[in-house]
ZASEFI-37228 format. One line per 5 residues: number of its first residue (from 1); their letters; for each residue x, y, z of C-alpha. Coordinates in steps of 0.1 Angstrom, whole numbers, always signed. Layout:
<nodes>
NUM = a = X Y Z ~ ... .
</nodes>
This chain:
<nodes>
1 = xxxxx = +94 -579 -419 ~ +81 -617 -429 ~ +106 -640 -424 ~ +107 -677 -433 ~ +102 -697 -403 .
6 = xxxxx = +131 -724 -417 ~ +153 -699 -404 ~ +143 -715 -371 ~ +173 -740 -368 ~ +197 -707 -369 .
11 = xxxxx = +178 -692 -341 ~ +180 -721 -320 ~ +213 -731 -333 ~ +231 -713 -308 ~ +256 -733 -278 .
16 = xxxxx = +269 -711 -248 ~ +295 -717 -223 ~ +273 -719 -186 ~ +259 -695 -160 ~ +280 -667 -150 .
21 = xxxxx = +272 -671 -113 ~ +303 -677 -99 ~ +320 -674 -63 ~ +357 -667 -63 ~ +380 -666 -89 .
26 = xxxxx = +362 -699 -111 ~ +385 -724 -131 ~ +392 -710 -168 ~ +366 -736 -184 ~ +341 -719 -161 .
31 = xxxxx = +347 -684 -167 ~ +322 -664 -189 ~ +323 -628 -200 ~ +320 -601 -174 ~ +321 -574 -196 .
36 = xxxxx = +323 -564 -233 ~ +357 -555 -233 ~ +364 -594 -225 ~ +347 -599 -262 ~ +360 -598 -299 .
41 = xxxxx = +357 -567 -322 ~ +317 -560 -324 ~ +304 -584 -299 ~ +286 -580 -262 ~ +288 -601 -230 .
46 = xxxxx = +254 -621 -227 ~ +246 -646 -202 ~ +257 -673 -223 ~ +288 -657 -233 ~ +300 -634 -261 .
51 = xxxxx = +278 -627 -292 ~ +269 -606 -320 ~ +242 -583 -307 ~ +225 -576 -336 ~ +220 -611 -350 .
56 = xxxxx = +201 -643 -338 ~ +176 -625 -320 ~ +133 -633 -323 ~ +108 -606 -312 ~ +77 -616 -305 .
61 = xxxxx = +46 -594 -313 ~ +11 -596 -295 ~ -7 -575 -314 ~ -48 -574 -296 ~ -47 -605 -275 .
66 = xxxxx = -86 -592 -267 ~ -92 -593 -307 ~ -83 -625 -307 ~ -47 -607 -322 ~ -22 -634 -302 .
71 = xxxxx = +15 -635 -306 ~ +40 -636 -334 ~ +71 -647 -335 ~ +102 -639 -362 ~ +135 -646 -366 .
76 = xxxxx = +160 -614 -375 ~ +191 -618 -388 ~ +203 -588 -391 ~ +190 -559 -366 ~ +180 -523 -386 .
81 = xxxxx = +181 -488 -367 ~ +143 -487 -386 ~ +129 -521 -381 ~ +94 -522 -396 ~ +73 -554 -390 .
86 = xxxxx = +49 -564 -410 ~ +24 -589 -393 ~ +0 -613 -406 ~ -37 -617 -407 ~ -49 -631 -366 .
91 = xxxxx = -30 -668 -365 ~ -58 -694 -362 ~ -57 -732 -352 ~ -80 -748 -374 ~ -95 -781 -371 .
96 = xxxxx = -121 -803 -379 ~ -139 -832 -358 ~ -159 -860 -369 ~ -170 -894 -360 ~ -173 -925 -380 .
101 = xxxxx = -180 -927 -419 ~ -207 -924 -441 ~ -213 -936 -476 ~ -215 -917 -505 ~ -230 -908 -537 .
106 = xxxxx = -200 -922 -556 ~ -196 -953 -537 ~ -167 -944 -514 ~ -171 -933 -476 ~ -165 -897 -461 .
111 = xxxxx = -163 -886 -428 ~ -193 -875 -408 ~ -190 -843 -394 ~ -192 -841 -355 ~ -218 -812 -343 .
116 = xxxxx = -217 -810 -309 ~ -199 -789 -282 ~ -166 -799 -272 ~ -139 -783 -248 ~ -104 -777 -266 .
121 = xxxxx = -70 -772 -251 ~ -34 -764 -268 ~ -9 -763 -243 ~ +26 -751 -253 ~ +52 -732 -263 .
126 = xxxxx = +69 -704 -291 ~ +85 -723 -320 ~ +115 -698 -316 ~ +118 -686 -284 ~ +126 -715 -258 .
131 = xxxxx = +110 -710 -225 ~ +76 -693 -236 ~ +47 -710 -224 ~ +15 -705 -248 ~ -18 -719 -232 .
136 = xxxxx = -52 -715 -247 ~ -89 -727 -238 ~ -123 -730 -248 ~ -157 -746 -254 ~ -172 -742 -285 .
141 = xxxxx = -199 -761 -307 ~ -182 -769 -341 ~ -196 -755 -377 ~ -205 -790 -392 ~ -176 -805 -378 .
146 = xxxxx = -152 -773 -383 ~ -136 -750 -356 ~ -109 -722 -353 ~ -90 -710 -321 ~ -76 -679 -318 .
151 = xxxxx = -34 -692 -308 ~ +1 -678 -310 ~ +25 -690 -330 ~ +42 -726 -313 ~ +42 -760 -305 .
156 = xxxxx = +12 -773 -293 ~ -7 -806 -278 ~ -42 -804 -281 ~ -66 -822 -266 ~ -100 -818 -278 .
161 = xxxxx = -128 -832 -252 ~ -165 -838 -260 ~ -187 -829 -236 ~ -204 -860 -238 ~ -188 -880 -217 .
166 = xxxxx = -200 -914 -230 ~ -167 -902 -255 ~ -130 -909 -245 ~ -106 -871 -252 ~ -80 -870 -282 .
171 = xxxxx = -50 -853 -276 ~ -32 -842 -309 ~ +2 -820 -315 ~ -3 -792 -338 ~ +27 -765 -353 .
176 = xxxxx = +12 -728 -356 ~ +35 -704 -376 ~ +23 -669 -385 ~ +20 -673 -421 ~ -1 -700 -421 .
181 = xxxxx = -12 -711 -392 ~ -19 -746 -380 ~ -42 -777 -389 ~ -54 -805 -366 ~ -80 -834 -372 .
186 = xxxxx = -98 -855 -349 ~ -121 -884 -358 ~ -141 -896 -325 ~ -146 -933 -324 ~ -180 -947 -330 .
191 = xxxxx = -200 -968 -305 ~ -181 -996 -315 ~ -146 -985 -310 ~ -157 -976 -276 ~ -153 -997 -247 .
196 = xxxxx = -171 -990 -210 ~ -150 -1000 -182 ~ -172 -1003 -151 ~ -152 -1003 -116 ~ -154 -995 -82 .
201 = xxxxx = -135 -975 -60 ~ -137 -984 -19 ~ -118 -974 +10 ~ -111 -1008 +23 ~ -130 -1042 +18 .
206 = xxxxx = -164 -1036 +13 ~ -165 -1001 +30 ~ -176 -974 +8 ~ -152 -941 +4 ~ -173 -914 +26 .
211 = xxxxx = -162 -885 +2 ~ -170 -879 -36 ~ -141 -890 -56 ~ -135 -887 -92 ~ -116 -918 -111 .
216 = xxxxx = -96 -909 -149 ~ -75 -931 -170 ~ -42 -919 -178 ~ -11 -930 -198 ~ +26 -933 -191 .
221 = xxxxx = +28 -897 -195 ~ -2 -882 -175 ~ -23 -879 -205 ~ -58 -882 -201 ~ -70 -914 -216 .
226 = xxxxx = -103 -913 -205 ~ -127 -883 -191 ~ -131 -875 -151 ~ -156 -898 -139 ~ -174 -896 -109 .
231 = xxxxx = -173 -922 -84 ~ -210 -930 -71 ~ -210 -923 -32 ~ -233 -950 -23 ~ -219 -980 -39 .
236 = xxxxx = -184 -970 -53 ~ -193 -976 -90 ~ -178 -958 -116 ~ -176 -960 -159 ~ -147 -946 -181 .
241 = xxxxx = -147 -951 -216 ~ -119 -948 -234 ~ -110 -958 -273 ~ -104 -999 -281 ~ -67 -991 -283 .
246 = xxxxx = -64 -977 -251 ~ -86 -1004 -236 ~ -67 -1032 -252 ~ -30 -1016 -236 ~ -11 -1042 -212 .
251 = xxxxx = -17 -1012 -182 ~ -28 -975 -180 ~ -27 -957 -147 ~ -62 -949 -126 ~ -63 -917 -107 .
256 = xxxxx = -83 -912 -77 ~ -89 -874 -62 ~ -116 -864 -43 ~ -133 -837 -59 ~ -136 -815 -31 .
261 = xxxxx = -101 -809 -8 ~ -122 -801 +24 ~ -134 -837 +22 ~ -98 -849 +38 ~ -95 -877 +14 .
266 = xxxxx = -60 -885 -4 ~ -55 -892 -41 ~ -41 -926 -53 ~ -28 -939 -84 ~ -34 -974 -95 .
271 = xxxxx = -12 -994 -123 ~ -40 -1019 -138 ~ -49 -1037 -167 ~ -78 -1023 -181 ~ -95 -1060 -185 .
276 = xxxxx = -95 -1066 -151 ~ -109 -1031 -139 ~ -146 -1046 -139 ~ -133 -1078 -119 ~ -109 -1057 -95 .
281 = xxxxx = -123 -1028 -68 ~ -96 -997 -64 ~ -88 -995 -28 ~ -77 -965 -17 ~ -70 -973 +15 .
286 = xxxxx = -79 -964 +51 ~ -58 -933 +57 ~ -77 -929 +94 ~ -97 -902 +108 ~ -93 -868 +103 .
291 = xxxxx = -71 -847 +134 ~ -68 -817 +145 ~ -35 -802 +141 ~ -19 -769 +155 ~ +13 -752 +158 .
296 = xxxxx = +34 -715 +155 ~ +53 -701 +127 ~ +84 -680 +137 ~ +108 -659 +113 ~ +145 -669 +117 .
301 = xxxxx = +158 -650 +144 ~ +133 -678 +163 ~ +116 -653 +184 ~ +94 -629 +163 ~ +60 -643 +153 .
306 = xxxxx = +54 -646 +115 ~ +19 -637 +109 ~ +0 -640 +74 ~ +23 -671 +65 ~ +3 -701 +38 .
311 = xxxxx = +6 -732 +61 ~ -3 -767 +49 ~ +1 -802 +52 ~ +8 -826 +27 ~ +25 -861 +21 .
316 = xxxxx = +17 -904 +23 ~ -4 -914 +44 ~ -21 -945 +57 ~ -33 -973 +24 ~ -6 -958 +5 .
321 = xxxxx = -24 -925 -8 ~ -13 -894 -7 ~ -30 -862 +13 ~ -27 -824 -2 ~ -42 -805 +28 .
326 = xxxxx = -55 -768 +23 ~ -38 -741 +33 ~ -44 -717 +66 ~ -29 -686 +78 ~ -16 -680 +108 .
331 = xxxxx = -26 -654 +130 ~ -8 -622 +147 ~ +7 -648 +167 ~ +20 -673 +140 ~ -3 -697 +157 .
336 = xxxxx = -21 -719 +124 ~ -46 -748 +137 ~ -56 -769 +105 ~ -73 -805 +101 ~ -50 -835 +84 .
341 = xxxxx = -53 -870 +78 ~ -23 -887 +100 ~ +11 -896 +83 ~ +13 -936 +77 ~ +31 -954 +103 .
346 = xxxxx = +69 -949 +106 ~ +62 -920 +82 ~ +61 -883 +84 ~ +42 -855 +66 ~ +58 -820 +53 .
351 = xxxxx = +48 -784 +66 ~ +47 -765 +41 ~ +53 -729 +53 ~ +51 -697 +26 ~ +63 -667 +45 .
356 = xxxxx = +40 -630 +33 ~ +57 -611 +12 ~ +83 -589 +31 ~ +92 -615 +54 ~ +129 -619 +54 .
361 = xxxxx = +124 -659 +62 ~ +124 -683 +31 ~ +97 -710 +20 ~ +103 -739 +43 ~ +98 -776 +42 .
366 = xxxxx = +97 -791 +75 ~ +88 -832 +83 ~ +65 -831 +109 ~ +52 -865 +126 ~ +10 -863 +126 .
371 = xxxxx = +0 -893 +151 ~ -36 -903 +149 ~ -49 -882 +175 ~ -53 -845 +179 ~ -17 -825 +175 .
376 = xxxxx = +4 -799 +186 ~ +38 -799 +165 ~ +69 -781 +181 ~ +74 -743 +169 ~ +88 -742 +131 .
381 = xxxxx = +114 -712 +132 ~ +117 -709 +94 ~ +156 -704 +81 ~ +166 -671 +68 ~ +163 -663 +25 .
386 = xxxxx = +198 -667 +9 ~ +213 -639 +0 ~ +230 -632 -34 ~ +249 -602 -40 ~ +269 -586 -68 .
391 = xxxxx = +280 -555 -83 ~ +274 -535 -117 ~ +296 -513 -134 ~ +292 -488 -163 ~ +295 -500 -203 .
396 = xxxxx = +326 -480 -199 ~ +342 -500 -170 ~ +355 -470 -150 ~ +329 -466 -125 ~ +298 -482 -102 .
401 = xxxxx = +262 -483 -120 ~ +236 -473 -95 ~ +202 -471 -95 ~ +199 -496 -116 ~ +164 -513 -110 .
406 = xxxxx = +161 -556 -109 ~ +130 -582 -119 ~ +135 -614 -104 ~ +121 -640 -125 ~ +119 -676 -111 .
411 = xxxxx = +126 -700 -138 ~ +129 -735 -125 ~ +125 -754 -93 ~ +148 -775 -70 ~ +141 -815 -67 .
416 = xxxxx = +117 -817 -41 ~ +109 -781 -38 ~ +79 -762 -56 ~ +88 -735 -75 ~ +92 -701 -61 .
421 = xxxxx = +63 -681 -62 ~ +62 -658 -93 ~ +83 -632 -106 ~ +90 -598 -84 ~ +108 -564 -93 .
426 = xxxxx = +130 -557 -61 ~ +123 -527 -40 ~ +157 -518 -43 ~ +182 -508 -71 ~ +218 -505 -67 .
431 = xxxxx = +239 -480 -48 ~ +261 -458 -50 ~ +286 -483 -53 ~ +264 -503 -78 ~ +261 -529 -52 .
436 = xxxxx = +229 -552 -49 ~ +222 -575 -21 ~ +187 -601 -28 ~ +171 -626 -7 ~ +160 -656 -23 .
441 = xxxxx = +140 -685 -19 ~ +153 -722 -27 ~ +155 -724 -68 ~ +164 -714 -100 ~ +163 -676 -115 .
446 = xxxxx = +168 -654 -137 ~ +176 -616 -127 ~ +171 -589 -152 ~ +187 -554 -149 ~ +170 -524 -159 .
451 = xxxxx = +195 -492 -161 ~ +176 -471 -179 ~ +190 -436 -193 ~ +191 -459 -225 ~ +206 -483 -217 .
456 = xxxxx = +200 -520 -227 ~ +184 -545 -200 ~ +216 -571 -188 ~ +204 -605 -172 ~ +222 -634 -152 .
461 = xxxxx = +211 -668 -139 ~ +214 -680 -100 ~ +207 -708 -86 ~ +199 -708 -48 ~ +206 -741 -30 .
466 = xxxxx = +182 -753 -3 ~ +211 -760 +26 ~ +197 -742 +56 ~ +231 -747 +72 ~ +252 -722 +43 .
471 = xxxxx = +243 -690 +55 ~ +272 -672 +35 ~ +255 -652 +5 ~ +263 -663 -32 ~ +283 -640 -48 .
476 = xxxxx = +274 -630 -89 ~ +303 -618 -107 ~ +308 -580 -111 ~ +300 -575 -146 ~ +299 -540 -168 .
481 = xxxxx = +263 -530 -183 ~ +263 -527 -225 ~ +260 -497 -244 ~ +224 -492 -260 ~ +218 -484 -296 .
486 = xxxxx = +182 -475 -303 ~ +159 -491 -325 ~ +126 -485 -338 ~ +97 -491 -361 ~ +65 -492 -373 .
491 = xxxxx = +43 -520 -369 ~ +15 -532 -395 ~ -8 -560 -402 ~ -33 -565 -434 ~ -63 -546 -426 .
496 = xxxxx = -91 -561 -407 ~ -126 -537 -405 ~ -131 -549 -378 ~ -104 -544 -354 ~ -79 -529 -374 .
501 = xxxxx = -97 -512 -404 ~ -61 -490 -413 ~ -38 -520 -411 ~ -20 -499 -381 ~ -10 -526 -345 .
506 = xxxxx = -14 -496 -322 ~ -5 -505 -285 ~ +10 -535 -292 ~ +31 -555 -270 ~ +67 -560 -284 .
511 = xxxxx = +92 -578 -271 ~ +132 -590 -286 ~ +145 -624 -274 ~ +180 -638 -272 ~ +178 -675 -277 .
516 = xxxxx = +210 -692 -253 ~ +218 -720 -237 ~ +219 -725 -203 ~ +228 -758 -185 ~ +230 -777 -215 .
521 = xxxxx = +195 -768 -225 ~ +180 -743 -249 ~ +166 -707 -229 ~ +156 -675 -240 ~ +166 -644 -226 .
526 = xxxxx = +146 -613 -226 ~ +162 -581 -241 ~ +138 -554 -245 ~ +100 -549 -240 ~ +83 -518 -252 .
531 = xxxxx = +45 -513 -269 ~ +33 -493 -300 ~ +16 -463 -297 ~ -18 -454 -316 ~ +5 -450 -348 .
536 = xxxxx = +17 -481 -348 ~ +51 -467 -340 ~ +76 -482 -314 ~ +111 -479 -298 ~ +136 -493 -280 .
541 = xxxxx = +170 -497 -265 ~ +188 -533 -275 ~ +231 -542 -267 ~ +252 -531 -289 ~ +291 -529 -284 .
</nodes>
């Protein structure tokens, strides 16, 4: 199957009506499917509401990510019992780097090719399937001035970073489909068009910053302007050279971080204008010396010790920068003893608390005050993980769905609160009764049932609020599980002696998206996931009605 990427409006064309986590019986407006039978003639419930199963779906197809074989992505219109999908040769971002102009034979000017290694980074997403980050890295020394990295099909930016640092990074955005590929140019600037900033970075007044500290120029949008560069230790001078055009901007931001986070040092960002960074010394401020801090960790019925919990300390601290503090366990005990800079004055810092894996107590956030002396903070009994709970029924409707197994996929994060740590399959799978009961951190998720006996995968979205005081579970919606239709297919790709000499994709990764919208924002939703075998061959179980 090669499909024209244009079809890429259709796919992401799609509206939906909201999340179908809802407690009680929700206002019409709210309501979205429960089951299929709530659907017209030939359509299933999805997440977003009702749809035609066998239309606007992408699959994605990583053929040998090792080979340098990354990920495809196609539109299908109209799903096939046999779907056969034909790949295309390995998709390459291709580029070419040079730096200033030379003249030629003729009289004009061309480019002159840059030859020495550089460090190149496309960070992104799929074209087609919202929510699927791509992220790719090397260091290579380009072919007089010409280089190729191995990518999936997306959106990218790239930011290509000599590793001479006399030279400022570019950053460019770059499209990759699987047909063709994608193109991206970069033309360092001479000597000329660079300008050398020299600064200096000190704690306060003419006292030197202890610590070594790197300094980088960033814009607006936390791009990097200029390269890391490292702050001398003994006087506090530094050089960044960035492009004329970023030089000659009204401001750019300046980043202070100490390289090393045992040094107990904060990180600061300045707002300056780059002609008065030679004139001006950063200060970074005194934030005091380092104390001694110690405390216990208890799970939530406040008496039980929570050993192996990730405990740190972070937050503003005195001269205005801001402290990241490395983590510690605590012991058998729940006793932790860490070093922090103190909070700034009238000010607190957070405790960060992770609970181990098992624990039933939920990631915590607790504002400790850290005076400017040695410290022993009152016990920290962490709340308990919310609890959502629901039931499943049958595609038929008549009866519970149990042993039905659930991934837990975290897809976004509160305000103020870090993401939940990565995705989990739960331990459990539904009862008898097809109930499920999870305990989750503060955030926003996506749950994924897996019935098996083949039968399609059914997902929902939750979001778990961060009031300690609600200890009443949220309640998902019963919903009924779709009937599965099987699909399958053989997958090929032109012949390649080297890694693929009979044109056959054997063992690789497949997986069929359902592009939705969630919140008012474009998502994707996972419906199947299976790999080829050494024939090429693969199969699956997608919705049907």
């Amino acid at each position: 199957m090669r499909r024209a990427l244009g079809a890429l409006a259709l796919a992401l064309g799609l509206t939906g009506a909201g999340c179908a986590f809802l407690e009680d019986e929700p206002p019409p407006p709210q309501l979205v499917c429960r089951s299929d039978a709530e659907c017209a003639a030939g359509q299933v419930c999805f997440v977003d509401g009702c749809g035609n199963p066998g239309g606007d779906i992408v699959v994605e197809v990583q053929p040998l990510p090792k080979a340098g074989l990354l990920a495809q992505d196609f539109p299908v219109d109209r799903l096939r019992p046999e779907q056969n999908l034909e790949l295309f040769s390995p998709v390459r971002l291709r580029g070419e780097v040079s730096r200033g102009a030379a003249a030629t034979a003729d009289g004009g000017t061309a480019p002159v090719p840059y030859r020495a290694p550089v460090h190149l980074l496309a960070t992104g997403e799929s074209r087609l399937i919202p929510g699927v980050a791509r992220r790719y890295e090397t260091t290579l020394t380009p072919d007089d001035g010409a280089w190729a990295l191995p990518v999936g099909s997306g959106d990218y930016t790239v930011t290509l970073t000599p590793l001479d640092t006399a030279l400022p990074p570019l950053s460019r955005t770059a499209s990759v489909d699987p047909a063709t590929g994608g193109t991206v140019t970069f033309d360092l600037p001479t000597a000329s068009r660079v300008v050398t900033l020299a600064g200096t970075l000190v704690l306060q007044g003419s006292r030197k910053v202890a610590a070594d500290m790197e300094v980088q120029a960033l814009d607006e949008l936390l791009r990097p302007l200029s390269q890391r560069a490292r702050v001398a230790r003994d006087t506090g001078a530094f050089q960044l050279a960035l492009s004329v055009e970023d030089a000659s901007r009204d401001t750019v931001l300046l980043r202070a971080t100490p390289v090393s986070a045992g040094d107990l040092m904060p990180w600061k960002t300045f707002v300056v204008e780059p002609s008065r960074i030679p004139s001006s010394p950063l200060e970074l401020g005194d934030p005091g010396a380092a104390v001694r801090v110690e405390g216990r960790v208890l799970e939530t019925d406040g008496q039980t010790p929570m050993a192996g919990a990730r405990v740190a300390l972070q937050g503003r601290v005195a001269g205005g920068g801001t402290f990241q503090g490395q983590p510690v366990l605590t012991d058998a005990q729940g006793r932790y003893q860490l070093l922090s800079l103190p909070a700034a004055e009238d000010s607190t810092l957070t405790l960060v608390v992770v609970p181990p894996p098992g624990s039933p107590s939920r990631l915590t956030l607790q504002p400790v005050a850290v005076a400017q002396v040695d410290t022993a903070l009152p016990d920290v009994t962490c709340p308990a993980r919310r609890g959502v709970v629901g039931s499943v029924k049958n595609p038929e409707g008549t009866g519970p769905a149990s042993g039905v197994r659930i991934v837990v996929e975290p897809v976004g994060a509160l305000t103020g609160w870090p993401q939940p740590p990565v995705g989990f399959e739960s331990p459990l799978t539904t009862n008898s009764e097809g109930r499920f009961e999870l305990a989750l951190d503060p955030g926003e998720y996506r749950l994924d049932f897996l019935p098996g006996e083949n039968l399609p995968r059914v997902s929902r979205f939750v979001t778990v609020p961060a009031g300690a005081d609600d200890t009443a579970p949220l309640e998902l919606a019963a919903f009924t599980l779709s009937r599965g239709r099987s699909l399958s297919g053989r997958i090929t790709l032109p012949p390649d002696p080297a890694v693929a000499p009979d044109g056959v994709a054997a063992n690789a990764s497949v997986r069929f998206f359902r592009v939705v919208t969630v919140a008012g924002r474009p998502d994707s939703i996972l419906l199947a996931q299976t790999v080829s075998d050494s024939t090429g061959r693969y199969s699956t179980v997608l919705p049907t009605r």
